[in-house]
N, C-alpha and C positions, 0 to 999 in steps of 0.2 A: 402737814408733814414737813420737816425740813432735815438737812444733814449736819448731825454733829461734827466738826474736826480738834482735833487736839493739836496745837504747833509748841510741845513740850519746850524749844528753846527761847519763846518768847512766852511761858508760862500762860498762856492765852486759848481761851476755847472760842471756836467761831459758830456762828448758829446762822444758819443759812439755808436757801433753797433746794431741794434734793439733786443729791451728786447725780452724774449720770454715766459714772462709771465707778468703780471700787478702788479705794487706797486705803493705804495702812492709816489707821488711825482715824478713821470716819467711818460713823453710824448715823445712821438711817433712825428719826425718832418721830413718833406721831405727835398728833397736834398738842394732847394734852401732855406728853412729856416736856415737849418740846419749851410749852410756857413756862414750867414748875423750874427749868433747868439753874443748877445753882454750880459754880465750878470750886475747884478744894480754894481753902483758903490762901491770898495773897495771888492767887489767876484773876483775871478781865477776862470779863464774856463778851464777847463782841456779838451782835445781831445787828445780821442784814437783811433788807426786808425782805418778805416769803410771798410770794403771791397769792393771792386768795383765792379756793375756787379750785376746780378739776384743770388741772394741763391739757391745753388743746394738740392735737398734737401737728408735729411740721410735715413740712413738704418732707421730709426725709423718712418720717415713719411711713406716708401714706404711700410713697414710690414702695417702699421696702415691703410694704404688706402688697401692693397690687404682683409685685413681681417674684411675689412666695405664691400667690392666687394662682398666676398665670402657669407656673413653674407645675404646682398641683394638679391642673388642670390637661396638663399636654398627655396626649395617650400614648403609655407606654412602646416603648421601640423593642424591638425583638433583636433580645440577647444572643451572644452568638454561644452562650454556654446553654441556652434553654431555657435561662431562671425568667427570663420576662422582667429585668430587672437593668436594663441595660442605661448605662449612664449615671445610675443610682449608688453610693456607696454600699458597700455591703453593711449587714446587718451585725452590729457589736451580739456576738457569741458569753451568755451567762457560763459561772464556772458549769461544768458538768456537758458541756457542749450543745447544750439548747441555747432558741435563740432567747435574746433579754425580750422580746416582747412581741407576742402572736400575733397582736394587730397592725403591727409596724413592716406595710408593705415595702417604703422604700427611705431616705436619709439623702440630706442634702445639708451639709454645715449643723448647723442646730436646728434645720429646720426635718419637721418627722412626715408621710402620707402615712395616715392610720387605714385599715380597711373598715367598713362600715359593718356595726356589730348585726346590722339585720343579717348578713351573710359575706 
């Protein structure tokens, strides 16, 4: 896998390791596109080397995931509205005034607490 980018004022395409945020003009291409890539006539392709292999991930993913863990794990505090939801953002409302998603106890940033579908 590596990230296409286009830099239109240097007529140049760069073939590189996968971005790890999104900008205009860079796509995301798997392995075998990635070889095949050919840029319009009169552009340089520049390739930089891609690392071989699955990305291990950093101390920054592993903090991030222990501290969504932890986060999921605290027992609910008691609301002072009754909902049992206290600290929790509320729940995005679909058109029609239902919620967007039955199993979706509680919301923290992008991160979701589903209920477990046994009950």
């Amino acid at each position: 896998m590596a990230t296409l980018t286009y830099v239109y004022a240097d007529s140049t395409a760069v073939l590189g390791p996968l971005a790890t945020y999104a900008e205009p003009h860079c796509y995301d291409l798997c392995t075998e596109h990635s070889e095949r890539l050919t840029a319009p006539r009169g552009w340089e392709v520049v390739r930089l080397a891609v690392p071989s292999g699955p990305a291990r991930p950093s101390g920054d993913d592993l903090e991030a995931l222990a501290n969504a863990v932890r986060e999921a794990a605290r027992p609910p505090r008691p609301a002072a509205d009754g909902d049992g939801m206290a600290g929790a953002a509320p729940r995005a409302a679909a058109p029609g005034g239902r919620d967007a998603d039955p199993m979706e106890v509680a919301r923290r940033a992008h991160l979701r607490v589903l209920r477990s579908p046994e009950g």
